[in-house]
KEKE-3310 file (N, C-alpha, C; in steps of 0.2 Angstrom, whole numbers, plus 5000, padded with zeros to 4 digits):
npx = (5004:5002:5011:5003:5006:5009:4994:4987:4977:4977:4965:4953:4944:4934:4930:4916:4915:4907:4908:4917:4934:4934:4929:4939:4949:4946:4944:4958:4964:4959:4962:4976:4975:4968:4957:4941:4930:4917:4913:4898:4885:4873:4864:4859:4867:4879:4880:4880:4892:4900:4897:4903:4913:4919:4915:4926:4936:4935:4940:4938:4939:4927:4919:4902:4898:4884:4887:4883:4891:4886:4876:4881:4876:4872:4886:4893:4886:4889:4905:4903:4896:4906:4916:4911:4911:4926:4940:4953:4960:4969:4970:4962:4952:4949:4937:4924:4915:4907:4903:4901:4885:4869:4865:4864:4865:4857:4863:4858:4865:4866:4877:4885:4883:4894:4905:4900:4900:4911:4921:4918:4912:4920:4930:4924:4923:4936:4942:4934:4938:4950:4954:4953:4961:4973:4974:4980:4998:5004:4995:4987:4982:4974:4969:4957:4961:4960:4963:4960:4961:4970:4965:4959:4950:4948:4936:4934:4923:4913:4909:4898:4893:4882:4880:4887:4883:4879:4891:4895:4908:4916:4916:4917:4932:4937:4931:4937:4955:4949:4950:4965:4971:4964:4971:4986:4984:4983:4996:5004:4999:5000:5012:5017:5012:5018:5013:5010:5006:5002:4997:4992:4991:4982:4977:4967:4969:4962:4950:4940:4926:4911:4907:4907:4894:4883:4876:4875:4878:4870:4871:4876:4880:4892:4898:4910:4915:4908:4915:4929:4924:4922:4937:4942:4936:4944:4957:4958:4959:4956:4943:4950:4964:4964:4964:4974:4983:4978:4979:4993:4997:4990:4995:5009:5025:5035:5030:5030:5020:5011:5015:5011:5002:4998:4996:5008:5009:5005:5000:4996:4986:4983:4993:5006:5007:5013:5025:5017:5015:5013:5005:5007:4996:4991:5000:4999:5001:4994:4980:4978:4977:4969:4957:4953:4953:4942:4933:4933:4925:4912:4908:4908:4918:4934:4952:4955)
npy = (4994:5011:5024:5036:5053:5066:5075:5086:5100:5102:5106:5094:5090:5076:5069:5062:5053:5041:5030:5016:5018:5029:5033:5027:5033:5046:5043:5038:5050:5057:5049:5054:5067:5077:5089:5085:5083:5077:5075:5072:5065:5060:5061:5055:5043:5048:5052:5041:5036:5044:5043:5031:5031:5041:5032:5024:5031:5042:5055:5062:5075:5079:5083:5086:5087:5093:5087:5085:5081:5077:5089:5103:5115:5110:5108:5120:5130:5120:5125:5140:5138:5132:5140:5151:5147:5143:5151:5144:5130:5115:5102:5096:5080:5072:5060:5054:5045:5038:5023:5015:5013:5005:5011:5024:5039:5057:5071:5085:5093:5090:5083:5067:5053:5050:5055:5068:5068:5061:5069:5081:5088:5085:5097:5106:5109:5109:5119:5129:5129:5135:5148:5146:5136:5143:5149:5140:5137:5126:5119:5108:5094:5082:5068:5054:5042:5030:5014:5009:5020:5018:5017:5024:5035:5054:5061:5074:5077:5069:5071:5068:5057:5055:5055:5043:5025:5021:5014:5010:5006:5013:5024:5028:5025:5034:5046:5044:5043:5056:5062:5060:5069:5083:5081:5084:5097:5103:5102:5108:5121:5126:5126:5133:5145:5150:5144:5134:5127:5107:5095:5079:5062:5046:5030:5017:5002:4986:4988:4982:4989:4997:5001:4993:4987:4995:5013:5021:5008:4999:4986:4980:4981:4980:4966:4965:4973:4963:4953:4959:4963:4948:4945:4952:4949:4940:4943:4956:4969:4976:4987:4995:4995:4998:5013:5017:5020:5033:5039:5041:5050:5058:5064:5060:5070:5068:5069:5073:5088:5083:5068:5052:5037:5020:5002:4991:4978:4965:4967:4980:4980:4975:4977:4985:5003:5012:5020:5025:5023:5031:5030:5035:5042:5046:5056:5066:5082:5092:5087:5087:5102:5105:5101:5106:5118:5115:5110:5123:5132:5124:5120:5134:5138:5145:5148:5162)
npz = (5000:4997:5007:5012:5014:5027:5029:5034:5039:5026:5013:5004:4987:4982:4969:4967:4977:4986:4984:4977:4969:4974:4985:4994:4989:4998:5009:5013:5012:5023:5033:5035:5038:5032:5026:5021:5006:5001:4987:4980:4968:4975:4989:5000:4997:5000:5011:5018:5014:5020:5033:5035:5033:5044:5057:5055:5059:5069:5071:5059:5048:5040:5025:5016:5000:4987:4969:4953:4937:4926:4923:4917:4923:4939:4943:4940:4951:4963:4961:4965:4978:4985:4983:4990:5004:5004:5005:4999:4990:4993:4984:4972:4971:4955:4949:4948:4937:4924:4916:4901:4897:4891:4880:4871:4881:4881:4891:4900:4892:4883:4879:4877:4886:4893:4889:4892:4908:4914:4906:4902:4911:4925:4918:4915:4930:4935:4931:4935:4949:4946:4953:4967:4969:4967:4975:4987:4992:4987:4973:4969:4956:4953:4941:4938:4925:4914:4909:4898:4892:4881:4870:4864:4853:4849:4842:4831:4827:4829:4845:4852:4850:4839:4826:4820:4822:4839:4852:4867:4873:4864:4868:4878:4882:4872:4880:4894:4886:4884:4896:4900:4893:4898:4913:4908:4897:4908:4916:4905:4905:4917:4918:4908:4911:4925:4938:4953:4954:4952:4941:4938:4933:4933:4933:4937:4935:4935:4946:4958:4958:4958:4949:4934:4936:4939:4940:4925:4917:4921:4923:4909:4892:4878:4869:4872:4884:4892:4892:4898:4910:4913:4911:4920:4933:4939:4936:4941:4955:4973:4976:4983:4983:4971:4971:4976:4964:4964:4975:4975:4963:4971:4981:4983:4986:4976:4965:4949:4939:4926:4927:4926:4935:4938:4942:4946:4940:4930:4916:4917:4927:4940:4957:4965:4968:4958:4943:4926:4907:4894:4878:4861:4856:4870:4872:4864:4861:4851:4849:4864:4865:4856:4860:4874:4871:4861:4873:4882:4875:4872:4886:4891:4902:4905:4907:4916)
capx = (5000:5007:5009:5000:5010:5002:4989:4986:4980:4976:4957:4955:4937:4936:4921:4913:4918:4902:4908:4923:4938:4933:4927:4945:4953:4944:4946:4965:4966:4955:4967:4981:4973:4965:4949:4940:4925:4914:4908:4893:4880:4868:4865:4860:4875:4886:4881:4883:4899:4906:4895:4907:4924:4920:4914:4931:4941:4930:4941:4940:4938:4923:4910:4895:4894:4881:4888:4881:4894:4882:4875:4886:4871:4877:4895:4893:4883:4896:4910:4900:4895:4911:4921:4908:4913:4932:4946:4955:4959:4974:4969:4955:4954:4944:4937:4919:4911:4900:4904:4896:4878:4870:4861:4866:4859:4859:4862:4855:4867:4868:4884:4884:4886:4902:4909:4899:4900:4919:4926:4917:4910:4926:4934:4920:4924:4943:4942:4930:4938:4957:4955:4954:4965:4980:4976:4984:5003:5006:4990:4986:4973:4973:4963:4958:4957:4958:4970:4955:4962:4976:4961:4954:4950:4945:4931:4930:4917:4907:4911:4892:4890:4874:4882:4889:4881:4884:4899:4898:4918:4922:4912:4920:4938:4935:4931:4946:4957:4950:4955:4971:4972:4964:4976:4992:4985:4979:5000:5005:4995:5001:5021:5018:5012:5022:5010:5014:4999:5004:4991:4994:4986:4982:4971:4966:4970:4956:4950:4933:4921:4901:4906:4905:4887:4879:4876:4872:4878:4866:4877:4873:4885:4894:4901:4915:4915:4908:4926:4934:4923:4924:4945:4943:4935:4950:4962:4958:4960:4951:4945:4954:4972:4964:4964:4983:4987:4977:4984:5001:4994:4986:4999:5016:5029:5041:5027:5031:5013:5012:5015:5007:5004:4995:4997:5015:5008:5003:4996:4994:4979:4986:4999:5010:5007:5020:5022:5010:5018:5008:5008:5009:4990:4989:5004:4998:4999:4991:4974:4976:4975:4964:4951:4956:4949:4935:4927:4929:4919:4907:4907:4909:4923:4941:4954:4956)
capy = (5000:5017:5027:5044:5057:5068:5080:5091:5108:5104:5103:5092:5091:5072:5066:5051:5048:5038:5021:5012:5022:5037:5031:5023:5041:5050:5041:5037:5057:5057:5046:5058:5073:5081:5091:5080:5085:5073:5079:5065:5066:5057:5065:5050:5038:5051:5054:5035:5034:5050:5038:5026:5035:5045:5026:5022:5038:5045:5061:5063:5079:5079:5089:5083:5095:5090:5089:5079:5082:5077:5093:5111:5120:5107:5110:5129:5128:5117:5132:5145:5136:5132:5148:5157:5144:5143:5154:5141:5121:5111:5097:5091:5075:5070:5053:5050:5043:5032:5018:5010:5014:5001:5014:5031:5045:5062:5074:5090:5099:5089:5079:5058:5053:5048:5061:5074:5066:5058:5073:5088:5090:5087:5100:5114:5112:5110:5127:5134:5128:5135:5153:5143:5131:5146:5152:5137:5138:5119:5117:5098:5091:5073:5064:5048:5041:5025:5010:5009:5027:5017:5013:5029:5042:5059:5061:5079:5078:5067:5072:5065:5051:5059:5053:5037:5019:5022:5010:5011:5004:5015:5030:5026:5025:5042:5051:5043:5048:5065:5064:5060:5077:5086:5082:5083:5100:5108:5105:5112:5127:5130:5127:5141:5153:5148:5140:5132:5121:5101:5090:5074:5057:5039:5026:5010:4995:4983:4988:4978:4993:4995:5006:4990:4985:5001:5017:5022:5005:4995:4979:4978:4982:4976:4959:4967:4975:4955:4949:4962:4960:4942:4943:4957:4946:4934:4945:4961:4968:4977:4996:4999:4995:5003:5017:5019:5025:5040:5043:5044:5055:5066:5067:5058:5072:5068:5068:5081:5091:5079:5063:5047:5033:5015:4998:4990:4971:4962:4972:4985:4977:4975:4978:4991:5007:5018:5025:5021:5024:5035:5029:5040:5044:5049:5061:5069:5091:5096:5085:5090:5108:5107:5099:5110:5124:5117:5112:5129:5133:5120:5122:5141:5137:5148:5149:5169)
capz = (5000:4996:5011:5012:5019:5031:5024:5041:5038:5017:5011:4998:4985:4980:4966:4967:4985:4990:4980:4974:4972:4975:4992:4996:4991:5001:5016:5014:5013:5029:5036:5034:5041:5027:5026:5013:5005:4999:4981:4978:4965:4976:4995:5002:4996:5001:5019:5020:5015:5025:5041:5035:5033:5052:5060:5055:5059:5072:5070:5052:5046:5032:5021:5009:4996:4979:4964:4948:4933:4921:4922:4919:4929:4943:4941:4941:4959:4967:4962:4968:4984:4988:4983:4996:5010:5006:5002:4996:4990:4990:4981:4968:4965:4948:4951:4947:4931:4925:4912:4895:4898:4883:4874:4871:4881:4881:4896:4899:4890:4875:4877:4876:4895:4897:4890:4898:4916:4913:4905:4900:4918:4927:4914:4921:4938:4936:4928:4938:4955:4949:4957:4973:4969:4965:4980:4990:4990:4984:4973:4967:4952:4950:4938:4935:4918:4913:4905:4892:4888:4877:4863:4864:4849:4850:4837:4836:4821:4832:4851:4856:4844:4835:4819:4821:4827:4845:4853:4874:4874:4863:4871:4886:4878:4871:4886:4898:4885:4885:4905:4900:4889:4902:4915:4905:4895:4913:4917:4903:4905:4923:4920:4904:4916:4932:4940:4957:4953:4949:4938:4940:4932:4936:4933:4943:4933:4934:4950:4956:4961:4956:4940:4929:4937:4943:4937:4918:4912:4923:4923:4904:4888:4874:4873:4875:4891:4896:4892:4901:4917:4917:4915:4929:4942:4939:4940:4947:4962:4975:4976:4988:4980:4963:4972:4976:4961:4963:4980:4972:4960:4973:4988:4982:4985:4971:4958:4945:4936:4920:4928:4926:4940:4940:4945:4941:4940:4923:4910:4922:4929:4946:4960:4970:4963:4954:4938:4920:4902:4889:4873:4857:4856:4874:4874:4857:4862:4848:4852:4869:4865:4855:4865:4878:4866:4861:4878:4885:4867:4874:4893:4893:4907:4902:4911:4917)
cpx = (5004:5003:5008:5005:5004:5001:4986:4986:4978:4968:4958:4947:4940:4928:4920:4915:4913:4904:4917:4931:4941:4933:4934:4948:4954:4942:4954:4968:4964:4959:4973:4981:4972:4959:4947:4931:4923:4911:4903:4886:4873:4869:4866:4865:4880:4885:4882:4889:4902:4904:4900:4911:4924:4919:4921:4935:4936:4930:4941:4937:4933:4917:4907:4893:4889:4883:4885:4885:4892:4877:4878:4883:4874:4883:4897:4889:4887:4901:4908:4898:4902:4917:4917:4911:4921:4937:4950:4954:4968:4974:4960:4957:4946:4944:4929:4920:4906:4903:4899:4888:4877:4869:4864:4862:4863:4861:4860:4858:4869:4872:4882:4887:4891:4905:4908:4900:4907:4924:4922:4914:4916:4931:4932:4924:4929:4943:4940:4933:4946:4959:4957:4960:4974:4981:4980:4992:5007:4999:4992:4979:4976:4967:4964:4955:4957:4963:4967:4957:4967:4972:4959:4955:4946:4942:4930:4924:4912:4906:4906:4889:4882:4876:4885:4887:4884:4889:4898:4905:4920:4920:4918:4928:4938:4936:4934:4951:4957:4953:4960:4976:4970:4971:4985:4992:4985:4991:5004:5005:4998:5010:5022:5018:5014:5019:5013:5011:5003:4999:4995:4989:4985:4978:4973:4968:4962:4955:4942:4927:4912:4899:4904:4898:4881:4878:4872:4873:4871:4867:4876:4879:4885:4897:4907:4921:4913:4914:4928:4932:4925:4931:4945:4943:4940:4956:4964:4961:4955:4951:4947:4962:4970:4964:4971:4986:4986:4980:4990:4999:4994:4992:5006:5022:5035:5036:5027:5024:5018:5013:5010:5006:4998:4999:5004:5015:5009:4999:4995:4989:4978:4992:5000:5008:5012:5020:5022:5015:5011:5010:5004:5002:4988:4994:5006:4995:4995:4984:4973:4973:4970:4957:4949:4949:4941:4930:4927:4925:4912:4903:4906:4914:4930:4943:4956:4965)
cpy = (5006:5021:5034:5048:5061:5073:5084:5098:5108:5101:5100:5089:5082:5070:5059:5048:5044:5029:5020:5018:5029:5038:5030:5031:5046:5048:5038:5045:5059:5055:5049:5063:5078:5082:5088:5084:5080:5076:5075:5068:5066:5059:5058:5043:5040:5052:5044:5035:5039:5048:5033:5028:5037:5038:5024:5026:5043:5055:5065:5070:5081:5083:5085:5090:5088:5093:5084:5083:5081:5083:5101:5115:5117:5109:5118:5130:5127:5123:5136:5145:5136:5138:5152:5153:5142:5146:5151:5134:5119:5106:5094:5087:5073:5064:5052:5051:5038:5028:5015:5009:5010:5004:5020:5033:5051:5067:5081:5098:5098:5086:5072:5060:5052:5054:5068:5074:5063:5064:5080:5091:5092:5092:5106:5116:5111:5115:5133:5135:5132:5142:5150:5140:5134:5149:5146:5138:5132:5115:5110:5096:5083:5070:5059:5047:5034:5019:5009:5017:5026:5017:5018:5036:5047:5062:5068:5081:5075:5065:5067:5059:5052:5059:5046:5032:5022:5015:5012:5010:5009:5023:5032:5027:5033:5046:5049:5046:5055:5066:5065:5067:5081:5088:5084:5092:5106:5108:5108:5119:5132:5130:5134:5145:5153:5147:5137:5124:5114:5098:5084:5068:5052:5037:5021:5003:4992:4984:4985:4982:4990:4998:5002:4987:4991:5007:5017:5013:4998:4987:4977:4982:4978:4970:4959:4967:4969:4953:4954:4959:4952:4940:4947:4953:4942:4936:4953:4963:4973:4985:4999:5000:4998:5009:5021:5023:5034:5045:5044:5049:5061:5069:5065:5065:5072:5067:5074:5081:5084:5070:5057:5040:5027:5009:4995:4982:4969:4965:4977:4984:4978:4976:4983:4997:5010:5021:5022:5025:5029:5032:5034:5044:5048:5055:5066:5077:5092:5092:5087:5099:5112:5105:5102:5116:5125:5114:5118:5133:5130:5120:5131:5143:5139:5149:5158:5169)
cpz = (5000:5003:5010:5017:5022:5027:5030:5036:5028:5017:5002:4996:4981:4976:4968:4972:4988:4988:4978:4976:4973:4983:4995:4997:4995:5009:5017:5014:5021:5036:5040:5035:5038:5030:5021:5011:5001:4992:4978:4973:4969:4986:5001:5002:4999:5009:5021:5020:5019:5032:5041:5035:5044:5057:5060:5057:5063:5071:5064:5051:5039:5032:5016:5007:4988:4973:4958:4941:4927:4919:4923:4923:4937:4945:4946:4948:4961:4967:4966:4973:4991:4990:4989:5001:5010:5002:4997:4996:4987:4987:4979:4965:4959:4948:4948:4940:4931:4917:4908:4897:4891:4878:4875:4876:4884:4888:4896:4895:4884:4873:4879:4883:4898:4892:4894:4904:4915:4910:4903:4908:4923:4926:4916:4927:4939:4935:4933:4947:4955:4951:4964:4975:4966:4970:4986:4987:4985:4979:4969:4961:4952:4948:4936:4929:4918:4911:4897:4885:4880:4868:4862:4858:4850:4843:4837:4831:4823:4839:4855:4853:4842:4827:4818:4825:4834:4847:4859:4876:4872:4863:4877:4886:4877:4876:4890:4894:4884:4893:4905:4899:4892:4908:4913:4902:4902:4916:4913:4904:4911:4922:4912:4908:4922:4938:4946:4957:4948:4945:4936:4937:4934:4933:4937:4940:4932:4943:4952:4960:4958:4950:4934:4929:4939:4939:4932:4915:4915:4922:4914:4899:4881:4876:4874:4882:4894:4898:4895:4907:4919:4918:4919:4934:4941:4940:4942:4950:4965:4974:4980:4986:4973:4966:4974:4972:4960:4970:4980:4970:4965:4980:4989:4983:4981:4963:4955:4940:4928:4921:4927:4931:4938:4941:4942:4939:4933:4922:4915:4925:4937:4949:4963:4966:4962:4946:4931:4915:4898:4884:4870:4857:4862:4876:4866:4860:4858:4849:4857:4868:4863:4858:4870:4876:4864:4867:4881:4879:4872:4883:4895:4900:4902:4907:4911:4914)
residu = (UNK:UNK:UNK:UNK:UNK:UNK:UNK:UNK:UNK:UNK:UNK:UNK:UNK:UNK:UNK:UNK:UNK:UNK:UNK:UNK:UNK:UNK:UNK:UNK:UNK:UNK:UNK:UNK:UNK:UNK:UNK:UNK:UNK:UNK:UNK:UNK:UNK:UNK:UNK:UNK:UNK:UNK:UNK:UNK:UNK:UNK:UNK:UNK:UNK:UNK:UNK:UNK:UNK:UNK:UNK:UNK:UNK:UNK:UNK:UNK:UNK:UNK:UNK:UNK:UNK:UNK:UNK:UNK:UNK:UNK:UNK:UNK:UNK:UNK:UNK:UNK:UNK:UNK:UNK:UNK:UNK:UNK:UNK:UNK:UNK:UNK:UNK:UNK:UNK:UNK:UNK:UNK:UNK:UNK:UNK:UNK:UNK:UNK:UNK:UNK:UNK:UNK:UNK:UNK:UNK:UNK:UNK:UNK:UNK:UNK:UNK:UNK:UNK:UNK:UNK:UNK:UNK:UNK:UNK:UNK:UNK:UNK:UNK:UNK:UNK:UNK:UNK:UNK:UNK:UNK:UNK:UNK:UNK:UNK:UNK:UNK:UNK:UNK:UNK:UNK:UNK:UNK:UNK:UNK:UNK:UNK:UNK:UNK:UNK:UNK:UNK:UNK:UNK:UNK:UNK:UNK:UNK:UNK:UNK:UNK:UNK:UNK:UNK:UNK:UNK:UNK:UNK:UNK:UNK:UNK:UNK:UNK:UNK:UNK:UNK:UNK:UNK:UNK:UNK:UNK:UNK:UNK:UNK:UNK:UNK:UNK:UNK:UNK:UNK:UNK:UNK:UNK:UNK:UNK:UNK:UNK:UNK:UNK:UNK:UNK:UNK:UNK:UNK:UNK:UNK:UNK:UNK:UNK:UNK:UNK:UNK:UNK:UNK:UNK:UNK:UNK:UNK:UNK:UNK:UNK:UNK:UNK:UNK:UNK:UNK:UNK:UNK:UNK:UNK:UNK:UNK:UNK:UNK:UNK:UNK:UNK:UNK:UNK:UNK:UNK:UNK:UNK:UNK:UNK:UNK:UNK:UNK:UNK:UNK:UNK:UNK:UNK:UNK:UNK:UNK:UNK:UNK:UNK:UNK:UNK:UNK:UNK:UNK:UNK:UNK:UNK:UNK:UNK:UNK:UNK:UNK:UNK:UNK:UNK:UNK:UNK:UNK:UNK:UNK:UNK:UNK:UNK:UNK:UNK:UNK:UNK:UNK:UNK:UNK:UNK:UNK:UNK:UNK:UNK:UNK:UNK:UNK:UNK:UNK:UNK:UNK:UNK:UNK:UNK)
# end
């Protein structure tokens, strides 16, 4: 297990902390003597799991704030809620999603759902959160994407598949790679302008949460995504150790803005966490910038 250093004294905004390895993050932060915010779509889910981290960690330091990243109205509330109740943030981690729903659907803003909830929502409110997040002295983004991120192409002639058969895998593919390009262009953007801000990435391997049975996909898919889950359950592991790598990601100190961290096992699936390779697709600047470009087009989130 990667040891967390101490986190005394730093607030830290974590999504999707009510399940898998969002949940783990956010109690391994808690752990360490962070202020953790619970950022949960669901109110209910998320007061459970903040009864479950404090039952554990009597002294834990937590917030339930609502946020649902499927919607920019959402999103933009969450900022503004919290910019009134804090000065500052040392650490967002980008965690929730949602996975291969069977059918298409749309969100309230027009985007296919895995991309609008896996990356163009996250993209808002990293944007929207990084006045805050320039006010701490050591600030931190960590996001998770994917190992699926490797297959992934960025469509920008058909960002919401409204022109092409839909394809859940490779929806899904799509927007984890856009994560990758997020985290990667957002440290660009702070080492141009001297930023003290890191961004940092990860993913889980095959980690065995509720993501492949819950949510948008409703345990249902390609036959795909079948063969992946059933070589998951075999060789997995749990979301507790998928969650390592984001803990490196979010609190490692020798991790430099641009880095990448997942499992060091076979095929990256599982194991110790440390640091994940990019291939050529995922460290392509000119697609990241451009996507950059055009979700704050699409989000109306720029960076000031």
């Amino acid at each position: 297990m990667f040891a967390v250093p101490v986190q005394s004294g730093l607030t830290a905004v974590v999504t999707g902390a009510n399940s898998g390895t969002g949940f783990h993050t956010a109690k391994g932060l808690a752990a360490a003597g962070a202020t953790v915010v619970l950022a949960c779509r669901n109110v209910e889910r998320g007061q459970q799991a903040l009864d479950e981290i404090r039952q554990a960690l009597p002294d834990a330091d937590l917030e339930l704030r609502i946020v649902d990243l499927a919607s920019l109205a959402s999103v933009r509330a969450f900022v503004e809620s919290f910019t009134e109740d804090h000065d500052h943030l040392d650490l967002l981690v980008n965690n929730a999603g949602v996975m291969t729903p069977p059918q298409r659907i749309e969100t309230e803003d027009g985007f296919e759902l895995q991309m609008g909830s896996n990356f163009f929502g996250p993209f808002a409110l990293t944007v929207g959160l990084l006045p805050v997040l320039r006010e701490s002295p050591a600030p931190r983004v960590a996001t998770m994407a994917s190992g699926i991120a490797r297959i992934g192409r960025i469509d920008f002639g058909d960002l919401h598949w409204t022109r092409r058969r839909y394809r859940p895998e490779q929806a899904y593919a799509q927007s984890k790679l856009a994560d990758v390009h997020l985290y990667r262009q957002l440290a660009a953007i702070a080492g141009r302008r001297g930023w003290a801000l890191r961004s940092v990435g990860a993913h889980p391997g095959y980690a065995l949460t509720n993501l492949q049975t819950s949510g948008a996909s409703l345990g249902e898919g390609s036959r795909l995504m079948e063969r992946i889950t059933s070589v998951g359950a075999r060789f997995g592991q749990s979301a507790e150790m998928g969650a390592q790598p984001l803990l490196m990601a979010a609190t490692s100190p020798t991790a430099s803005s641009g880095d990448y961290f997942g499992p060091t096992g076979a095929f990256g699936m599982r194991g110790a966490a440390g640091p994940a390779s990019l291939n050529a697709r995922m460290r392509d600047d000119v697609v990241a910038a451009r996507l950059w470009a055009v979700s704050e087009q699409l989000t109306g989130a720029r960076v000031a």
